[in-house]
BALOBA-1460 file (C-alpha; in Angstrom, 3 decimals):
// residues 354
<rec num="1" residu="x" x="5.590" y="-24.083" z="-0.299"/>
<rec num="2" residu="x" x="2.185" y="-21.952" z="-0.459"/>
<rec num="3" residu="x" x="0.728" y="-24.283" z="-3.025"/>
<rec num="4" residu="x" x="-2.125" y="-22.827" z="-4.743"/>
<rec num="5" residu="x" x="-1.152" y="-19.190" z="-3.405"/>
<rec num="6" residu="x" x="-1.768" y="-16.594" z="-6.157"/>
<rec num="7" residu="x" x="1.242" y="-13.988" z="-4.672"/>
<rec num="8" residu="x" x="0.382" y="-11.862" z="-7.982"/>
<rec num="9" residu="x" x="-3.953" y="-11.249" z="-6.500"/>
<rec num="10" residu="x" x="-4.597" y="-7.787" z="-5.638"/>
<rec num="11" residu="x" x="-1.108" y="-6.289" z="-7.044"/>
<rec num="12" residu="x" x="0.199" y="-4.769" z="-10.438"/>
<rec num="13" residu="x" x="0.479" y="-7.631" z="-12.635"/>
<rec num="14" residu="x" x="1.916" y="-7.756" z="-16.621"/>
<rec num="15" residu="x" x="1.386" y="-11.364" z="-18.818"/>
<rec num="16" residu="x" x="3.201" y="-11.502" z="-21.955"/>
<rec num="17" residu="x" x="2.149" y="-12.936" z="-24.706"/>
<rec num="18" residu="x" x="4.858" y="-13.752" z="-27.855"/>
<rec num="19" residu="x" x="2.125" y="-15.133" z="-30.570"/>
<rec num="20" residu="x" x="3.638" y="-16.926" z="-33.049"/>
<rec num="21" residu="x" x="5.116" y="-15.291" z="-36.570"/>
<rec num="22" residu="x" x="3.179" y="-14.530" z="-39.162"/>
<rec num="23" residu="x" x="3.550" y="-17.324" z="-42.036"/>
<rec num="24" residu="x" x="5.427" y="-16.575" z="-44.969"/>
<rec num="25" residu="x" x="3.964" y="-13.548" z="-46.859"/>
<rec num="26" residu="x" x="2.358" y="-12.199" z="-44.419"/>
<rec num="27" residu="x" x="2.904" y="-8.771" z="-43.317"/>
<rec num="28" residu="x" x="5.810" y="-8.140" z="-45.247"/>
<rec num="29" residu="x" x="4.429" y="-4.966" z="-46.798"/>
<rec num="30" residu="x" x="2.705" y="-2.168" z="-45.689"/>
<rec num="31" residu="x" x="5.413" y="-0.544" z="-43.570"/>
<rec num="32" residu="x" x="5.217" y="-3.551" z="-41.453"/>
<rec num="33" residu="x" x="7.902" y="-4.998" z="-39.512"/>
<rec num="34" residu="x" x="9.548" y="-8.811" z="-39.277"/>
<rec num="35" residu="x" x="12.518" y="-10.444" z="-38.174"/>
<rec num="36" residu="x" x="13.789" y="-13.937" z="-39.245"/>
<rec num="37" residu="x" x="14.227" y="-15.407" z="-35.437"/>
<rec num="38" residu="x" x="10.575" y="-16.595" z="-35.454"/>
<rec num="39" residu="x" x="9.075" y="-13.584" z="-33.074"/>
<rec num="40" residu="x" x="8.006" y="-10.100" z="-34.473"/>
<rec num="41" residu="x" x="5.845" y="-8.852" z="-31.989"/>
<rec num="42" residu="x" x="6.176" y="-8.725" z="-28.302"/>
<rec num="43" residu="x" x="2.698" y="-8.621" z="-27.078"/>
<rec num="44" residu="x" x="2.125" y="-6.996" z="-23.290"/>
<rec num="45" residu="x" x="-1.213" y="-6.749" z="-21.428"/>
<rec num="46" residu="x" x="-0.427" y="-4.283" z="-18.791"/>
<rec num="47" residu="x" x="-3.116" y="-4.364" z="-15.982"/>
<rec num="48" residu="x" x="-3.208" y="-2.596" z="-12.441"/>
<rec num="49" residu="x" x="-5.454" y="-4.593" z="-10.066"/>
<rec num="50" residu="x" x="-5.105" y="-1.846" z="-7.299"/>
<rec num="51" residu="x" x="-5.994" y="-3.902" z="-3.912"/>
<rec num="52" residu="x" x="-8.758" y="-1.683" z="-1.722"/>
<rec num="53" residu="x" x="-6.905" y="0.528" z="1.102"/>
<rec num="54" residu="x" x="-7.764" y="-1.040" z="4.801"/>
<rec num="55" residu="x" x="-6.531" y="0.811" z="7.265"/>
<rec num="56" residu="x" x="-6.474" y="-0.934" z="10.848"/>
<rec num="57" residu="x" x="-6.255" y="1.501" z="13.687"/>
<rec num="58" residu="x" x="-3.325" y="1.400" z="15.768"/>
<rec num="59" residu="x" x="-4.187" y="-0.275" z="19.501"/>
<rec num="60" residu="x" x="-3.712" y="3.227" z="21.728"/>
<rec num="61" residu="x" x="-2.868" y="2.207" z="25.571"/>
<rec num="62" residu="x" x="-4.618" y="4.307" z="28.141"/>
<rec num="63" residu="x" x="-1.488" y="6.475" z="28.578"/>
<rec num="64" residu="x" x="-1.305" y="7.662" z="24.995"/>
<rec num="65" residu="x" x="-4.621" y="8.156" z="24.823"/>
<rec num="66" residu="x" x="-4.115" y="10.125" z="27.626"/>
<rec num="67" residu="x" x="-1.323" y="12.035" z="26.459"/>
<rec num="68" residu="x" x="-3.116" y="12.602" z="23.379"/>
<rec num="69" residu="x" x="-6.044" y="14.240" z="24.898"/>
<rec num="70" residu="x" x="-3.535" y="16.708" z="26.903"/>
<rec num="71" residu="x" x="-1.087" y="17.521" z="23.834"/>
<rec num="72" residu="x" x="-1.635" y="20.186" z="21.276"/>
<rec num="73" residu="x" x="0.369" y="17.455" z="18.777"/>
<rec num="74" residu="x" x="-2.964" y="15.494" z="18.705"/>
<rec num="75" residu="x" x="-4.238" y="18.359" z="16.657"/>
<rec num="76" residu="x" x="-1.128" y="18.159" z="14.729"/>
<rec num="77" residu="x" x="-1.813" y="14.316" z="14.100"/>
<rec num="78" residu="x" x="-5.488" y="14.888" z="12.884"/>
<rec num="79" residu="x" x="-4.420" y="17.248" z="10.517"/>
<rec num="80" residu="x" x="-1.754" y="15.230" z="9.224"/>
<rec num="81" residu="x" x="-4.777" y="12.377" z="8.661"/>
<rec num="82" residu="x" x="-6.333" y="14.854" z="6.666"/>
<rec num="83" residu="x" x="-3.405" y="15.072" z="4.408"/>
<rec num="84" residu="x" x="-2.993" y="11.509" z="3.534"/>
<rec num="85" residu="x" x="-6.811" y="11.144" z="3.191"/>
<rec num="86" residu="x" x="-6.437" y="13.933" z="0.876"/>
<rec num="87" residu="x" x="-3.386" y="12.536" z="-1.051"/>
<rec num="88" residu="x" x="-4.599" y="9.043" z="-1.490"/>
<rec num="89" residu="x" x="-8.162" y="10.422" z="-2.447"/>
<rec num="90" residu="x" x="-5.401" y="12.448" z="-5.682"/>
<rec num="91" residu="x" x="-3.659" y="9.323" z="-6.286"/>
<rec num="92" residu="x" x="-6.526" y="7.007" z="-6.625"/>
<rec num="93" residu="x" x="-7.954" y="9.977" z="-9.048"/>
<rec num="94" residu="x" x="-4.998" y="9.985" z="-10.882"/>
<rec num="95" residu="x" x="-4.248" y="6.271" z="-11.456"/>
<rec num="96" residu="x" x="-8.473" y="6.315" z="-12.704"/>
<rec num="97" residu="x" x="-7.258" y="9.249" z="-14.985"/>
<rec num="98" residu="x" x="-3.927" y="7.170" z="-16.527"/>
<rec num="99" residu="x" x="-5.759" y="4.284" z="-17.010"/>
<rec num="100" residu="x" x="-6.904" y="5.704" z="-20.686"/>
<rec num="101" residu="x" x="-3.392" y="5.315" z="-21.659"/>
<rec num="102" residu="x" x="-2.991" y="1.606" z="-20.960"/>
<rec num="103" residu="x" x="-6.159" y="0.684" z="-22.200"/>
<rec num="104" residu="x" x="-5.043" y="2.885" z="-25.291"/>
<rec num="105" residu="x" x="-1.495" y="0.429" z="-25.658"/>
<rec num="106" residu="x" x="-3.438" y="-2.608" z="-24.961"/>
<rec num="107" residu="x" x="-6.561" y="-1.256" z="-27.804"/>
<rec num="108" residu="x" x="-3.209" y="-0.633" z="-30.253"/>
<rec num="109" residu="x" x="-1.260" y="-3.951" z="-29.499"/>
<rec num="110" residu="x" x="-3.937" y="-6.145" z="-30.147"/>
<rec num="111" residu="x" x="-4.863" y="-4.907" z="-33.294"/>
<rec num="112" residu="x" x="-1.505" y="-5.255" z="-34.241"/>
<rec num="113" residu="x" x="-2.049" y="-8.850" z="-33.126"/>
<rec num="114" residu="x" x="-5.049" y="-9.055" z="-34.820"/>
<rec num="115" residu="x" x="-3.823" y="-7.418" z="-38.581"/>
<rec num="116" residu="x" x="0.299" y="-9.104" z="-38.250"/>
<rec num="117" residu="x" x="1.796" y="-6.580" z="-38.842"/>
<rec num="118" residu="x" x="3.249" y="-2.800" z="-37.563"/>
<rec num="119" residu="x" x="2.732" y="0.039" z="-39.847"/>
<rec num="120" residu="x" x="5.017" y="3.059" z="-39.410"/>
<rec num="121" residu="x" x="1.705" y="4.941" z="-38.199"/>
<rec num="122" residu="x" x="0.774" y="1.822" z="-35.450"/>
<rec num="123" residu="x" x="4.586" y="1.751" z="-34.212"/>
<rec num="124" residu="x" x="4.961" y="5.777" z="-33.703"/>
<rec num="125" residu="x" x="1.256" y="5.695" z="-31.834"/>
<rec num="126" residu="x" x="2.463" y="3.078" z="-29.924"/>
<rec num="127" residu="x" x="5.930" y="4.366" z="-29.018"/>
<rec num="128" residu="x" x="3.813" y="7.832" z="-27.946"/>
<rec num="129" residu="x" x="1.684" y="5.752" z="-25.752"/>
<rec num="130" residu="x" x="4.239" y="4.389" z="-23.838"/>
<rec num="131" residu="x" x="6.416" y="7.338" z="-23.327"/>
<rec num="132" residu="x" x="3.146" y="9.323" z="-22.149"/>
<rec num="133" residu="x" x="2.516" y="5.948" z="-19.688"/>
<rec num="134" residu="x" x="5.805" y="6.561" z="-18.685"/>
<rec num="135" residu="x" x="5.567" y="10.130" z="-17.713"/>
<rec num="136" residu="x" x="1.955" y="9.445" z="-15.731"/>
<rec num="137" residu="x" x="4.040" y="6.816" z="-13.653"/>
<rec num="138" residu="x" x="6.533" y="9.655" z="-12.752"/>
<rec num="139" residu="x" x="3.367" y="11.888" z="-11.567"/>
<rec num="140" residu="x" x="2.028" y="8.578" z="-9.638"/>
<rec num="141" residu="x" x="5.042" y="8.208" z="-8.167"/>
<rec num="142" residu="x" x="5.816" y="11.846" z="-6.747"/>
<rec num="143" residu="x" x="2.135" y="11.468" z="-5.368"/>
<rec num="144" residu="x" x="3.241" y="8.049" z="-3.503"/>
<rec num="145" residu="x" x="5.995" y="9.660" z="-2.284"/>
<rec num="146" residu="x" x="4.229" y="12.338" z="-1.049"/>
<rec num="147" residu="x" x="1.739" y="10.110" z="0.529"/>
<rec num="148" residu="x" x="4.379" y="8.043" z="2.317"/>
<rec num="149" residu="x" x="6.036" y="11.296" z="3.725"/>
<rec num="150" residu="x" x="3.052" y="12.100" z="5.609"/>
<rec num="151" residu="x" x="2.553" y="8.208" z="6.928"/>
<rec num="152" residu="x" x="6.311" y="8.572" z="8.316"/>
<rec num="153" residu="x" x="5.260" y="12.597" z="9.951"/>
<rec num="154" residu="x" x="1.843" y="10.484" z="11.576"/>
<rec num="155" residu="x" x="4.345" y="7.453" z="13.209"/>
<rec num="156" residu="x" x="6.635" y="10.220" z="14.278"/>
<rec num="157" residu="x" x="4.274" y="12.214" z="16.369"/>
<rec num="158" residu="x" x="2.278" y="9.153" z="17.683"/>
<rec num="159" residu="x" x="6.103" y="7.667" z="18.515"/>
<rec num="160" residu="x" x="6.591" y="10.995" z="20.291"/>
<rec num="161" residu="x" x="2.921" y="10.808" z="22.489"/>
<rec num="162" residu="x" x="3.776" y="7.429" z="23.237"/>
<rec num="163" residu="x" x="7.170" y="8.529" z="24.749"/>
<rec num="164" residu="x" x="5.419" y="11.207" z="26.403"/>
<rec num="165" residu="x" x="3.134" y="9.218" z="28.368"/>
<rec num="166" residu="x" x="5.882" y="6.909" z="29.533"/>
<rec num="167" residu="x" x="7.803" y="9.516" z="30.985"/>
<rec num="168" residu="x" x="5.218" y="11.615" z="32.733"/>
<rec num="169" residu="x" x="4.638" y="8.114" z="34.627"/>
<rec num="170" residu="x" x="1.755" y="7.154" z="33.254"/>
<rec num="171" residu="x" x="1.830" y="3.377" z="33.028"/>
<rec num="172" residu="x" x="1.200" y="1.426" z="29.476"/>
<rec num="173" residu="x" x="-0.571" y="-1.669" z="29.438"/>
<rec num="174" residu="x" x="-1.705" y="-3.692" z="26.653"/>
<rec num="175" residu="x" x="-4.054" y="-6.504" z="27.183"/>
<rec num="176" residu="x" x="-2.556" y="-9.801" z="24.655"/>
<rec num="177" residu="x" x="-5.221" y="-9.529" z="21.749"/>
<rec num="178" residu="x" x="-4.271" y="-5.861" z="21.465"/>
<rec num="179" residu="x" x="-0.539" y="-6.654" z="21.897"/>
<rec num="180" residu="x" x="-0.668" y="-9.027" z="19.102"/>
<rec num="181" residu="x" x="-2.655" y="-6.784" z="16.824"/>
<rec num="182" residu="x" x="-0.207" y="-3.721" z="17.528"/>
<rec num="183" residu="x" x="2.835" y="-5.782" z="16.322"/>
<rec num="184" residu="x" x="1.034" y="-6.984" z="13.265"/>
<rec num="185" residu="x" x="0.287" y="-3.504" z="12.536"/>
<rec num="186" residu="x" x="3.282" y="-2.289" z="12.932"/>
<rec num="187" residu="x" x="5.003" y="-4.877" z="10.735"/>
<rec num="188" residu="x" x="2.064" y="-3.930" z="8.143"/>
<rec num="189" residu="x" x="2.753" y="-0.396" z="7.600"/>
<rec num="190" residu="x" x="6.451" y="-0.553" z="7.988"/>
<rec num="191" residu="x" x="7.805" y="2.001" z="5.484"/>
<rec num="192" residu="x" x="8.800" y="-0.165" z="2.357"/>
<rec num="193" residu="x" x="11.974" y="1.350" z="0.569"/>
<rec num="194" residu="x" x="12.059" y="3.182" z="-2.474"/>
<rec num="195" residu="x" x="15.114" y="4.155" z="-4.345"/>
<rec num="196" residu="x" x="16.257" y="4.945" z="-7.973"/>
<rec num="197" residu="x" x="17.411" y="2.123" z="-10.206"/>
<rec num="198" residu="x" x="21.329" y="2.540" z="-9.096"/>
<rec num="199" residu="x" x="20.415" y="3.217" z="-5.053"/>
<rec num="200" residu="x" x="21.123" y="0.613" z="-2.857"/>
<rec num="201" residu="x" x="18.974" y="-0.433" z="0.223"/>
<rec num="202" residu="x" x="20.317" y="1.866" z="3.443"/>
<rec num="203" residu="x" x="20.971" y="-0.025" z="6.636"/>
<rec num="204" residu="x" x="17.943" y="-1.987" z="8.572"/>
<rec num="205" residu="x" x="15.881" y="-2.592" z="4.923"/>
<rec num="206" residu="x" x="14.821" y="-5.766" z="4.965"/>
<rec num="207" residu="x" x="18.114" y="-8.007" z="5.722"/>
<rec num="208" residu="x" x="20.402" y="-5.024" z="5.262"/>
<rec num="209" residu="x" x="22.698" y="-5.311" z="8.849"/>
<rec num="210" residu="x" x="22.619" y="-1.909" z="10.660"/>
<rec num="211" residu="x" x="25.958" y="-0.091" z="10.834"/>
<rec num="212" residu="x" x="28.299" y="-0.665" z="13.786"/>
<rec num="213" residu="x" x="27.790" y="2.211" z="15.442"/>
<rec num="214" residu="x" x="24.415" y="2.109" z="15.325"/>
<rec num="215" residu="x" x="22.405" y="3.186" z="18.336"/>
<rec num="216" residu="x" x="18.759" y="1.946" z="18.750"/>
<rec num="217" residu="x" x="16.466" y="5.100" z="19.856"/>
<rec num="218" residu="x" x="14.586" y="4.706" z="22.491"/>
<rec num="219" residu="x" x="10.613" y="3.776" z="22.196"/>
<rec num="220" residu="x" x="12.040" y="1.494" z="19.449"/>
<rec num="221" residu="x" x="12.031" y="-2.408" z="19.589"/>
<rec num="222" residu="x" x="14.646" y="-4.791" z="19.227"/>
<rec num="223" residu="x" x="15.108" y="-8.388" z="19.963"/>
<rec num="224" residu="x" x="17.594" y="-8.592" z="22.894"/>
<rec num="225" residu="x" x="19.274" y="-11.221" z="24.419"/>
<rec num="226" residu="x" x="17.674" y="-11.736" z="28.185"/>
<rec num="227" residu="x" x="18.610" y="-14.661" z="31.084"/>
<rec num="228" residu="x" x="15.171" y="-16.817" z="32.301"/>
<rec num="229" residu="x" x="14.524" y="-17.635" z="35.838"/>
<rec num="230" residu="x" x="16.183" y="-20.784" z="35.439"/>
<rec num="231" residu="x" x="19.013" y="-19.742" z="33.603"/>
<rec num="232" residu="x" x="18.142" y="-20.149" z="30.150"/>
<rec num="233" residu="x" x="19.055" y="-17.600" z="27.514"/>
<rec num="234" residu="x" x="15.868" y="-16.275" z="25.015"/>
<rec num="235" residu="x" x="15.822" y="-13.820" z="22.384"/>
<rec num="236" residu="x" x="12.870" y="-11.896" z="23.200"/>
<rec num="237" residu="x" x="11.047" y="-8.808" z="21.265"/>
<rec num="238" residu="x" x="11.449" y="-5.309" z="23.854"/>
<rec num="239" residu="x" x="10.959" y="-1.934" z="24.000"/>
<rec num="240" residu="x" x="14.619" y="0.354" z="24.664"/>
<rec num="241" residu="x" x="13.959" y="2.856" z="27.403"/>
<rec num="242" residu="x" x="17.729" y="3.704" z="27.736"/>
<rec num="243" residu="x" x="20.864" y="4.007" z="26.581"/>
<rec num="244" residu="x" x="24.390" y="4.692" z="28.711"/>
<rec num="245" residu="x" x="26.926" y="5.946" z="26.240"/>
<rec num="246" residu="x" x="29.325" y="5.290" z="28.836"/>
<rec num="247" residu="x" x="28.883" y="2.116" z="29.483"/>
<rec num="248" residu="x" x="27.790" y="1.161" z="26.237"/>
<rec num="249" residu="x" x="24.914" y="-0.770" z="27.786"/>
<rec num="250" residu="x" x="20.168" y="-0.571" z="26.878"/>
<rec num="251" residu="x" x="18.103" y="-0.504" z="29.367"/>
<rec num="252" residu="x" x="14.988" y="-2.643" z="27.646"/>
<rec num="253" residu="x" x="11.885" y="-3.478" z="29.074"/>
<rec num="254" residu="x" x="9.974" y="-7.174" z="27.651"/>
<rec num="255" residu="x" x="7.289" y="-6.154" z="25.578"/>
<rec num="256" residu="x" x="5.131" y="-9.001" z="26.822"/>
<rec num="257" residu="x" x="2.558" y="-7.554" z="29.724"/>
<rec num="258" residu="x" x="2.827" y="-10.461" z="31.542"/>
<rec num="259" residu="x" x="6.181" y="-10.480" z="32.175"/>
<rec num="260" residu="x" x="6.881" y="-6.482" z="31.849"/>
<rec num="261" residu="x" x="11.001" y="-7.280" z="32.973"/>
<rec num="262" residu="x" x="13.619" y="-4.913" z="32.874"/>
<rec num="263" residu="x" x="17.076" y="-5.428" z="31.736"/>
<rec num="264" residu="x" x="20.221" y="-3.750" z="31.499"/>
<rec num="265" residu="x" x="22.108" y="-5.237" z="28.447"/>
<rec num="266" residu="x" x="25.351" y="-5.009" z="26.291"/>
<rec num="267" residu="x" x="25.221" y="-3.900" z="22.672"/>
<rec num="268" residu="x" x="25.843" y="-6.980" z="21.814"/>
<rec num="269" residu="x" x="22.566" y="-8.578" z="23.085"/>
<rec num="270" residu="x" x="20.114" y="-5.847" z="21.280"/>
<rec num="271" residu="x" x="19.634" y="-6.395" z="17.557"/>
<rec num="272" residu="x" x="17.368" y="-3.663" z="16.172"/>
<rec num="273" residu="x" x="14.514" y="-4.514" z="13.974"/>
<rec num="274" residu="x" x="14.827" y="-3.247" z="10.207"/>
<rec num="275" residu="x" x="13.146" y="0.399" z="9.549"/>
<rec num="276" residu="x" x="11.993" y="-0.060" z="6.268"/>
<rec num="277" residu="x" x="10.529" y="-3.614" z="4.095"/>
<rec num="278" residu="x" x="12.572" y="-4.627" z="0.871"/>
<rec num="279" residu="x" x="10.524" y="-4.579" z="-2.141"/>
<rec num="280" residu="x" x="11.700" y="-8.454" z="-3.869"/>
<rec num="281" residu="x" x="11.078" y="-7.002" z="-6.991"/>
<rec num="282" residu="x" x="13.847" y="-4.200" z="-7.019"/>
<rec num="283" residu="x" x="15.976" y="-5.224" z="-4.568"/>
<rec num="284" residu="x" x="16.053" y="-8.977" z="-4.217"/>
<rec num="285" residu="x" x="19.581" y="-9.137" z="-2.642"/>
<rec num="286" residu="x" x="17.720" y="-7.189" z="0.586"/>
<rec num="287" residu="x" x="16.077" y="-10.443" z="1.284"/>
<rec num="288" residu="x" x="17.044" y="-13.545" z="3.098"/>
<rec num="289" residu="x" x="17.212" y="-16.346" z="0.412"/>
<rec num="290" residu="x" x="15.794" y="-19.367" z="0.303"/>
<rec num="291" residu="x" x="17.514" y="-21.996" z="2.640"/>
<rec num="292" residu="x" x="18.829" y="-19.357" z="5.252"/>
<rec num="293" residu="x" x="19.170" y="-19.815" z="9.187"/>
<rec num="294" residu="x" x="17.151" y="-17.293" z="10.789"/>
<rec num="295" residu="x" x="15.578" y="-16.501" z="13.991"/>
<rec num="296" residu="x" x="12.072" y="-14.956" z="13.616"/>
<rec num="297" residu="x" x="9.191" y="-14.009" z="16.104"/>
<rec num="298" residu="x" x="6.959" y="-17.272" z="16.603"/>
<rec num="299" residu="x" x="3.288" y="-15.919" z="15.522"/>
<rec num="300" residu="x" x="1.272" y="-15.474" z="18.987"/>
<rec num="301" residu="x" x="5.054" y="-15.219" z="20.964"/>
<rec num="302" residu="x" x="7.182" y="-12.449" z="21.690"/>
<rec num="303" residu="x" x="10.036" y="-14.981" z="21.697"/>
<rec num="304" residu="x" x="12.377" y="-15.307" z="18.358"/>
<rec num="305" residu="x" x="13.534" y="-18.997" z="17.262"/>
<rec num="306" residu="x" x="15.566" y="-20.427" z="15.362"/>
<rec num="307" residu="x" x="13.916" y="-20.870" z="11.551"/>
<rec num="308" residu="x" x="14.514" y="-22.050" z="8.154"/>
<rec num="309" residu="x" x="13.508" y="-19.421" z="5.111"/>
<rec num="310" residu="x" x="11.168" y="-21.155" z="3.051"/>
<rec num="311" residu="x" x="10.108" y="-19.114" z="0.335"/>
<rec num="312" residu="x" x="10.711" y="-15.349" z="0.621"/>
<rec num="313" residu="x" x="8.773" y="-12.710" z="-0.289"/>
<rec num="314" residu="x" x="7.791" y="-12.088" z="-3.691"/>
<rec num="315" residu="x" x="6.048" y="-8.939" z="-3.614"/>
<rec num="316" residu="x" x="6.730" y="-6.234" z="-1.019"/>
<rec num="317" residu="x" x="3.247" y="-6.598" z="1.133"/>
<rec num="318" residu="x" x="4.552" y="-10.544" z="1.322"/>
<rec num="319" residu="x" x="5.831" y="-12.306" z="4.199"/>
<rec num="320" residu="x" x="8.366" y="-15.086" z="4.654"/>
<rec num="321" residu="x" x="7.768" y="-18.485" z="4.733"/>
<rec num="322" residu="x" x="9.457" y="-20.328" z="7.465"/>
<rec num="323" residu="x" x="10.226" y="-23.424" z="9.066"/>
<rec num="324" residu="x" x="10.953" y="-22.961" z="12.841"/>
<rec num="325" residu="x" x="12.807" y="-26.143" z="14.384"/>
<rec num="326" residu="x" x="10.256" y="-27.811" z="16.643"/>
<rec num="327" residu="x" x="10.794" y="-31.481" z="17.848"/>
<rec num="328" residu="x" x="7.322" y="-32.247" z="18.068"/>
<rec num="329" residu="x" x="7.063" y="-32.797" z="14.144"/>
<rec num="330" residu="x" x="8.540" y="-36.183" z="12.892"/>
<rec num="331" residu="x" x="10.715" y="-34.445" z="10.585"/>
<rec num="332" residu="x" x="11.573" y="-31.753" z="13.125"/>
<rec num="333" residu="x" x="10.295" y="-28.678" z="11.464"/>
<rec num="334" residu="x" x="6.854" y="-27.020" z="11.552"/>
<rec num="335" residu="x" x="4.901" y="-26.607" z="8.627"/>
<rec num="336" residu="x" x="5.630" y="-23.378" z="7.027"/>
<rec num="337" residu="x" x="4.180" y="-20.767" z="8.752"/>
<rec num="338" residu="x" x="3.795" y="-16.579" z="7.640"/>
<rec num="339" residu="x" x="6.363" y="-13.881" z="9.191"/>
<rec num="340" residu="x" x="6.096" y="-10.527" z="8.553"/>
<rec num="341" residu="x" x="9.765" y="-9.036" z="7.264"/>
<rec num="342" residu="x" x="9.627" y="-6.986" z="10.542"/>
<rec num="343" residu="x" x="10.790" y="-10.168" z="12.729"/>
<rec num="344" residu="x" x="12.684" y="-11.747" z="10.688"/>
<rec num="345" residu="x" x="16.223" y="-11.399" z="11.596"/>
<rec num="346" residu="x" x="20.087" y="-13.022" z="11.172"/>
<rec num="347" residu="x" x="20.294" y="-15.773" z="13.307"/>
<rec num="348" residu="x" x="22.231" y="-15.002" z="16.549"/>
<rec num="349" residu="x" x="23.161" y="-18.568" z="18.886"/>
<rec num="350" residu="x" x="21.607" y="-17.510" z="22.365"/>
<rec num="351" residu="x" x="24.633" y="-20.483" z="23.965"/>
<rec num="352" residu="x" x="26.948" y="-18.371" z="22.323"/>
<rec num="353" residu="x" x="28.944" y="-16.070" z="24.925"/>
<rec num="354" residu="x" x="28.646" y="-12.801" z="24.914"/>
């Protein structure tokens, strides 16, 4: 699937290169280095193709905008702005700054390409480079980090207006363009995890199951398990305004305007969407594989059905590839079609009792 898709455009990318060894004679003085298996250098172009920062506004309803203009948090919130703007403006900087060390192993490498051989001198200079590159990565990293702290503070106190608004009665409506474009945002800039080498992905990242106690706050979404008019059961995408610890029972509300229904339901008909994306590069096993039963939001819907996985992601800002089941297609399957990791969940039978 996603023939002619370059899933490496816009991203860090490495090519190796393993040229062939050096004939006979060659190189075999000098300090140089050679093995008998046929390869005696490992070449490595390391490039960063950094893709440019777009940053999509978030849809506001009238009510948050409201709330905004009444709360001394929207100060807090522009500040915050300020920050990241100010961070990313450091970490751009810095990458520009670090780049003089790559070039500087990729200068070194090929003229060790070029002359077959590694002196003593070449190997030491090269084994500097790459411990400095390594220690510019750490800096770039601590700067990310920083960066994504403040992302998660912004969500945080716009989560918190939005709440506000809702309970000082203030209606929120969402025309369907807007709708649309505030879930594809919000699957966008979901937080993607980031852990050492032994971590493993906490619950809700990517297809990591939440725990069993687990309690979806409210303002969150979820896709919960609702009735239709004529009987019919749907997995729709909703909002939770409620939770009885007694009863052990959400009150959600559809997210769609057009229907804007209320429902009181079990714990077993909410299913939380994950908090965080799984990067497929460091934690593959937070993915759905290829071949797996799924449900996932159908794009334009706020309905989940059941789908096929495809292809999954291959870099963190990729989606899913999935078939949904659709009887209109001789074979019975759409043609693949992109879902953010956001709404794509385990597949729960909606004719299953609860």
């Amino acid at each position: 699937m996603g023939k002619g898709k370059d899933r490496n455009a816009g991203s860090p990318k490495r090519s190796v290169e393993s040229p062939k060894s050096p004939s006979k004679g060659k190189g075999g003085g000098g300090g140089s280095s050679s093995s008998g298996n046929g390869s005696w250098f490992k070449r490595e172009v390391l490039k960063r193709e950094i893709p440019p920062i777009n940053v999509t506004p978030y849809p506001l309803s009238t009510s948050t905008e409201m709330a905004m203009a009444m709360s001394s948090e929207a100060q807090a919130l522009q500040e915050h702005v300020k920050v990241l703007s100010k961070s990313i403006i450091e970490l751009q900087a810095t990458r520009d700054k670090n780049e003089t060390t790559l070039n500087s192993i990729n200068t070194l490498s090929d003229k060790i390409v070029a002359e077959e051989k590694i002196t003593t001198n070449n190997r030491n200079r090269l084994k500097r480079d790459y411990e400095q590159a390594l220690g510019e990565v750490g800096e770039e990293l601590q700067l990310v980090h920083r960066a994504l702290n403040t992302v998660y503070q912004i969500r945080a106190i716009r989560h918190d207006l939005r709440i506000q608004a809702k309970s000082s009665g203030n209606k929120e409506t969402f025309r369907r363009g807007a709708l649309m474009k505030m879930l594809l945002n919000c699957a966008q800039t979901l937080p993607v995890w980031l852990g050492g080498p032994a971590d493993k992905p906490p619950p809700l990242s990517g297809s990591v199951p939440p725990e069993s106690n687990y309690i979806v706050k409210v303002g969150d979404m979820a896709a919960c398990l609702v009735r239709g008019s004529e009987g019919e059961e749907n997995w729709i995408l909703a909002e939770i305004s409620g939770f009885n610890p007694s009863t052990g029972r959400y009150e959600v509300e559809d997210i769609d305007e057009e229907q804007k229904e209320r429902h009181t339901l079990s714990r077993r008909r909410v299913y939380p969407l994950p908090l965080r994306r799984a990067n497929p590069e460091t934690n593959p096993e937070a993915l759905y594989p290829e071949g797996t039963i799924v449900m996932a939001l159908y794009p334009q819907t706020t309905c989940f059905y059941k789908a096929y996985v495809s292809q999954p992601p291959t870099l963190a800002c990729d989606d899913y590839e999935v078939l949904f089941e659709d009887s209109s297609y001789v074979d019975g399957y759409s043609p693949p079609l992109r879902i953010a990791q956001r709404y794509v969940l385990p597949y729960k039978d909606p004719n299953k009792k609860k």
